[in-house]
C-alpha positions as CSV (number, residue, x, y, z in Angstrom):
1,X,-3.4,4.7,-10.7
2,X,-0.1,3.3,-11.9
3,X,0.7,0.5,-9.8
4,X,4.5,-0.6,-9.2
5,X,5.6,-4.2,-8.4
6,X,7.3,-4.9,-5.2
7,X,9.1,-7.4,-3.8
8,X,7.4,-8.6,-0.6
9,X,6.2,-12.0,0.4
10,X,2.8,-10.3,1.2
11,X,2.0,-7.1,-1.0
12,X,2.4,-7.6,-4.9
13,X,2.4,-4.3,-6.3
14,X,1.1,-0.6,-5.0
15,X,-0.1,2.2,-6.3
16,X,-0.4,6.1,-4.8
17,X,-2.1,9.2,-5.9
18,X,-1.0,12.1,-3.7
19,X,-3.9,14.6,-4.7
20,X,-6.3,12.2,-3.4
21,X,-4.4,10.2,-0.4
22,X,-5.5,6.7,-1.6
23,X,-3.1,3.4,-1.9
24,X,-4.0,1.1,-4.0
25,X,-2.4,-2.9,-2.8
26,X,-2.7,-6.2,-4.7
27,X,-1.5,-8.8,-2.3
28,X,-0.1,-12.0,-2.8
29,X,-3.0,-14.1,-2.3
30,X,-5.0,-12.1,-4.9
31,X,-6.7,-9.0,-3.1
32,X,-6.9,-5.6,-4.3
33,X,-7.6,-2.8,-1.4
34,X,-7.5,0.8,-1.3
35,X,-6.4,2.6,1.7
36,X,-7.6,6.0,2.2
37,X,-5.8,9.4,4.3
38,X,-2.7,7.4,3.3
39,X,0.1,10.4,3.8
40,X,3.2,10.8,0.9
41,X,5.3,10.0,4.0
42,X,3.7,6.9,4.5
43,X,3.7,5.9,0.9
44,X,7.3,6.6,0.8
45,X,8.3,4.5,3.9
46,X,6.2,1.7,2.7
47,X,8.1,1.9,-0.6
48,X,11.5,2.2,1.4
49,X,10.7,-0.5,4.1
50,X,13.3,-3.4,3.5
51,X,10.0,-5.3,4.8
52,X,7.0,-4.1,3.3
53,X,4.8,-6.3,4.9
54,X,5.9,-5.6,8.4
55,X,5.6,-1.8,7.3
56,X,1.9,-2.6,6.1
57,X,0.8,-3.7,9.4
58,X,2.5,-1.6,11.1
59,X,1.6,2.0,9.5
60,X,-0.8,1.5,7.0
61,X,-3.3,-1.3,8.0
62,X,-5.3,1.2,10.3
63,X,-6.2,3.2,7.3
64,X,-10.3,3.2,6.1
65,X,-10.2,1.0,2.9
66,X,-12.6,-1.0,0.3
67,X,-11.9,-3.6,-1.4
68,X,-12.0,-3.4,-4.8
């Protein structure tokens, strides 16, 4: 999964693979989760959130994941 950096005081870069639904997050602080059932809408409005943290917790946090 390609992961792209992002500006955010929490999320550090984030990855998506549409076929399967799963995000992939490195945070700030060093974690690495992926988020499954994760939609392209989602992805997108995480990507276009002008706070991407807020939009994390918000949207995506409910999500099944593993860390990894």
């Amino acid at each position: 999964m390609n992961l792209i950096p992002v500006v955010s005081r929490d999320l550090s870069a984030v990855g998506y693979d549409q076929n399967t639904q799963q995000l992939e997050i490195v945070f700030n602080s060093g974690g690495v989760y992926l988020y499954s059932g994760v939609t392209s809408d989602e992805y997108q409005g995480l990507m276009n959130a002008s706070s991407k943290g807020r939009y994390f917790h918000t949207f995506i946090n409910h999500h099944p994941y593993v860390r990894i």
